[in-house]
N, CA, C and O of each residue as an XYZ file, in Angstrom:
304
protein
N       0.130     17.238     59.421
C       0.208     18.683     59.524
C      -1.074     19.278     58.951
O      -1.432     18.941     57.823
N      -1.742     20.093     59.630
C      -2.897     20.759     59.165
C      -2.641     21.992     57.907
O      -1.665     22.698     57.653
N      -3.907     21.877     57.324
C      -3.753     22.721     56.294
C      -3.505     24.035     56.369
O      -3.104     24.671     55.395
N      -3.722     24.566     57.542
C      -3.477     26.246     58.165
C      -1.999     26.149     58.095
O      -1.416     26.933     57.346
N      -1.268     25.215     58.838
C      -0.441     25.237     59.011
C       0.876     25.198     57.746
O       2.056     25.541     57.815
N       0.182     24.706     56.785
C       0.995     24.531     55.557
C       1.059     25.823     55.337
O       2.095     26.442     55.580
N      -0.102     26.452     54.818
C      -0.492     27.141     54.365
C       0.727     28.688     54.769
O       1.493     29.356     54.074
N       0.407     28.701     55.973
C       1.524     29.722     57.204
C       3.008     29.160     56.908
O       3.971     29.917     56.791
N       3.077     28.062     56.822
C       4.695     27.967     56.392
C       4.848     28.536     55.062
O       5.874     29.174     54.832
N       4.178     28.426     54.372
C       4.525     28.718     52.612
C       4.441     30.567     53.335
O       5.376     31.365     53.408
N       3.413     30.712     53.643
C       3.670     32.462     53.689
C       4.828     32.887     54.669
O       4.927     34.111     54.749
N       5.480     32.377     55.222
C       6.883     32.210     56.059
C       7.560     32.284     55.201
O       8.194     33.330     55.341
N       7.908     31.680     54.143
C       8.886     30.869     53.154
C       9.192     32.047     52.581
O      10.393     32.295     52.696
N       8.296     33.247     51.749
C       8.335     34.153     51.201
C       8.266     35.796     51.814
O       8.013     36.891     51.311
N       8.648     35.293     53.212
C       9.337     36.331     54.490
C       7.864     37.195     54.549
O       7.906     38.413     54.372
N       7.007     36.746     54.717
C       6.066     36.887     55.380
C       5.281     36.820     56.537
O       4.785     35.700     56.665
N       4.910     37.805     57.656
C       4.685     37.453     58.698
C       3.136     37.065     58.740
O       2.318     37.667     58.044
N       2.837     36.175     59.474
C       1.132     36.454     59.687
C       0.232     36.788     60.913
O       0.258     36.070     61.912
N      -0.613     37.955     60.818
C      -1.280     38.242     62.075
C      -2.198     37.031     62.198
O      -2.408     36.167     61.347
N      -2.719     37.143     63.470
C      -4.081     36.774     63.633
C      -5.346     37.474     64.769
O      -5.126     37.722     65.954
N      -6.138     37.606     64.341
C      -7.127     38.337     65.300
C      -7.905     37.433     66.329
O      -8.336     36.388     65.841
N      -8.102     37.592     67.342
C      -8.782     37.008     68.665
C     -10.096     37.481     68.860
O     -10.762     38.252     68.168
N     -10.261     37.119     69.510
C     -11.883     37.840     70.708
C     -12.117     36.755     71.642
O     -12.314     35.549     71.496
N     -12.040     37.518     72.634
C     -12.125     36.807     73.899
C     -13.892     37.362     74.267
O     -14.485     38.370     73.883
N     -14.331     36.271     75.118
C     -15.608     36.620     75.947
C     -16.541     36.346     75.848
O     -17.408     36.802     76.594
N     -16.944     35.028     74.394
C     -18.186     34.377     74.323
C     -18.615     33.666     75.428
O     -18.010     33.357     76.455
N     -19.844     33.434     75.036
C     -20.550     32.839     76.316
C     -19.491     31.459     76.186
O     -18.555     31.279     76.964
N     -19.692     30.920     75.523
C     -18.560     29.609     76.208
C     -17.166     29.642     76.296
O     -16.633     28.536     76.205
N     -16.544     30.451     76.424
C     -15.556     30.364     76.763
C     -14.898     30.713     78.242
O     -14.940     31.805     78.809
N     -14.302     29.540     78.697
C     -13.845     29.103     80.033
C     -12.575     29.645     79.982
O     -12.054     30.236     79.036
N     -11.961     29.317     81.440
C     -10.960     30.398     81.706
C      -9.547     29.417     81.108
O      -8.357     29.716     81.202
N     -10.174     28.152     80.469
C      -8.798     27.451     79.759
C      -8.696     27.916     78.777
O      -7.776     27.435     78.116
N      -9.516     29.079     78.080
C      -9.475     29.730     76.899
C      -8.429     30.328     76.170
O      -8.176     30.444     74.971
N      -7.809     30.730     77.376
C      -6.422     31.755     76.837
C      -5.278     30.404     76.619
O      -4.636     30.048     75.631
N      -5.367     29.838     78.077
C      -3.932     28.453     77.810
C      -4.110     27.740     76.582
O      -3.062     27.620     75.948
N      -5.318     27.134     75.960
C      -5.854     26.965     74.631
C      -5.232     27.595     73.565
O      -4.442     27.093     72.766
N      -5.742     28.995     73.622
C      -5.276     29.629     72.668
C      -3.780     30.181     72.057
O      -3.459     30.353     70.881
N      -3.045     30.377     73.213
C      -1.947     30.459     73.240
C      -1.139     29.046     72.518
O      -0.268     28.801     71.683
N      -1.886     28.479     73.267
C      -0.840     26.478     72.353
C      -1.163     26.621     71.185
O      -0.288     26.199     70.428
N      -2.211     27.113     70.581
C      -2.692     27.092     69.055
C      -1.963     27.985     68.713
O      -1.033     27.534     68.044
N      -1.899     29.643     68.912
C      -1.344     30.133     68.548
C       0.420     29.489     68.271
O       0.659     28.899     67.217
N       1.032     29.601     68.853
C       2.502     28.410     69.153
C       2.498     27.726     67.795
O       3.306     28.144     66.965
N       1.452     26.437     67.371
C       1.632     25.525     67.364
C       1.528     25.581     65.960
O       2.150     24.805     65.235
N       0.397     26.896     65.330
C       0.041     27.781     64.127
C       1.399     28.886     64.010
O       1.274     29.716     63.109
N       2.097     28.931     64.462
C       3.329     29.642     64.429
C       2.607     31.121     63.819
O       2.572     31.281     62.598
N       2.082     32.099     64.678
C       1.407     33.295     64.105
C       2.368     34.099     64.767
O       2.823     33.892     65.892
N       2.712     35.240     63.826
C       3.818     36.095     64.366
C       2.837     36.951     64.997
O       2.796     36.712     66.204
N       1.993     37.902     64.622
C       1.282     38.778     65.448
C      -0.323     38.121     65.635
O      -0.954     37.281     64.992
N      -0.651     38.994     66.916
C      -1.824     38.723     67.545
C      -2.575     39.824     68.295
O      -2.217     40.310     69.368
N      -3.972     40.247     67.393
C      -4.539     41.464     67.960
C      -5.692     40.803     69.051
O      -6.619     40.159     68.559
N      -5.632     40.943     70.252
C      -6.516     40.620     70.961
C      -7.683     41.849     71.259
O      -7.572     43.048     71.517
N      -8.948     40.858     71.077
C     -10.067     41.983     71.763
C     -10.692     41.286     72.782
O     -10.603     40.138     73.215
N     -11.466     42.443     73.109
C     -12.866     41.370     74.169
C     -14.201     41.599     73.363
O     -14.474     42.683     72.846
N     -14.782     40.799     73.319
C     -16.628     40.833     72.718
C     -16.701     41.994     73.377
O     -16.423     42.263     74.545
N     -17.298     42.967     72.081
C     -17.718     44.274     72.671
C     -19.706     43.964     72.387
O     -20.021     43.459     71.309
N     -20.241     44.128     72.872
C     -22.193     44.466     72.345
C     -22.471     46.120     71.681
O     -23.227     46.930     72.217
N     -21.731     46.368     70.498
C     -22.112     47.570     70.033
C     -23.672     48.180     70.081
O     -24.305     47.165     69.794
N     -24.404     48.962     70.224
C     -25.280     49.335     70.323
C     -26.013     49.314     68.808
O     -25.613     49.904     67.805
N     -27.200     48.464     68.937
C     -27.992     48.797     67.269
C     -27.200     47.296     66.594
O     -27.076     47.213     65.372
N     -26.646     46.040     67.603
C     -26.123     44.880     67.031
C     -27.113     44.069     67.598
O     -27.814     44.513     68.508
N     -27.267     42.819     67.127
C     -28.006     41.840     67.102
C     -27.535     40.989     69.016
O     -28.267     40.466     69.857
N     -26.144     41.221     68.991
C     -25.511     40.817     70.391
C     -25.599     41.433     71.548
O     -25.520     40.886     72.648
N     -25.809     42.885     71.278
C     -26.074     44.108     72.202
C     -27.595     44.012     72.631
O     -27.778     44.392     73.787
N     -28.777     43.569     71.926
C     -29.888     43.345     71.887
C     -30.390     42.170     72.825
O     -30.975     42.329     73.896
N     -30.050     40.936     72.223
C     -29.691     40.302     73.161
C     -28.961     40.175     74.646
O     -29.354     39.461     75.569
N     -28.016     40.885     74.646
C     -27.178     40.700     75.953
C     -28.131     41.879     77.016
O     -28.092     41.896     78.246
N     -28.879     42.718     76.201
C     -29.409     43.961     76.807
C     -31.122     43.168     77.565
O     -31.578     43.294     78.701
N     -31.603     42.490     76.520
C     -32.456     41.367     76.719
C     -32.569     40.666     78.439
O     -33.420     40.793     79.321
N     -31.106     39.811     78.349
C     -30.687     39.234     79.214
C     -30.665     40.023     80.605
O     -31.009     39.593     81.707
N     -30.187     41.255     80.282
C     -30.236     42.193     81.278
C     -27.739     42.039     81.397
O     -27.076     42.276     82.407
N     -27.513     41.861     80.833
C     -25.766     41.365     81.057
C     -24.934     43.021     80.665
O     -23.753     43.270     80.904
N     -25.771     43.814     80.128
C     -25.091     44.854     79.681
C     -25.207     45.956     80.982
O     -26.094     46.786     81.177
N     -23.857     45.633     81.895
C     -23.329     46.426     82.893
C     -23.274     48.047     82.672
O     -23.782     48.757     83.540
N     -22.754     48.555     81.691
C     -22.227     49.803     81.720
C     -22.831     50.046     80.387
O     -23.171     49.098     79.678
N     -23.017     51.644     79.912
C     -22.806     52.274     78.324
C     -21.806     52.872     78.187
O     -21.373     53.397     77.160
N     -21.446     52.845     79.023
C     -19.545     53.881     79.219
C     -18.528     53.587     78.040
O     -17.416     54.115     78.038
């Protein structure tokens, strides 16, 4: 049993729920990303889950880059 996983049972034990936060949309991530994540999630027994997508905020090191690349579609 992994140590996350201990860890999440003990905070279970003491009627505790645990989130976890996502981000979807790095460059490597393939479209088995979500079926992936979902089994982990499951398997990490996480009661909540805030999903995002990689945003490139403007004036970030990722936005610069992706703007670089030419990948930044919209400012909308």
């Amino acid at each position: 049993m992994s140590m996350v996983l201990v860890q999440i049972k003990r905070i279970h034990k003491y009627g505790m729920l645990v989130q976890s936060g996502i981000i979807f949309g790095f460059d490597q991530d393939t479209l088995d990303v979500f079926d992936v994540t979902l089994e982990k999630l499951h398997e990490l027994q996480i009661d909540i889950v805030q999903v995002n997508i990689l945003t490139p905020f403007p004036g970030t090191p990722l936005f610069d880059r992706l703007e670089k690349e030419e990948r930044i579609l919209t400012r909308d």
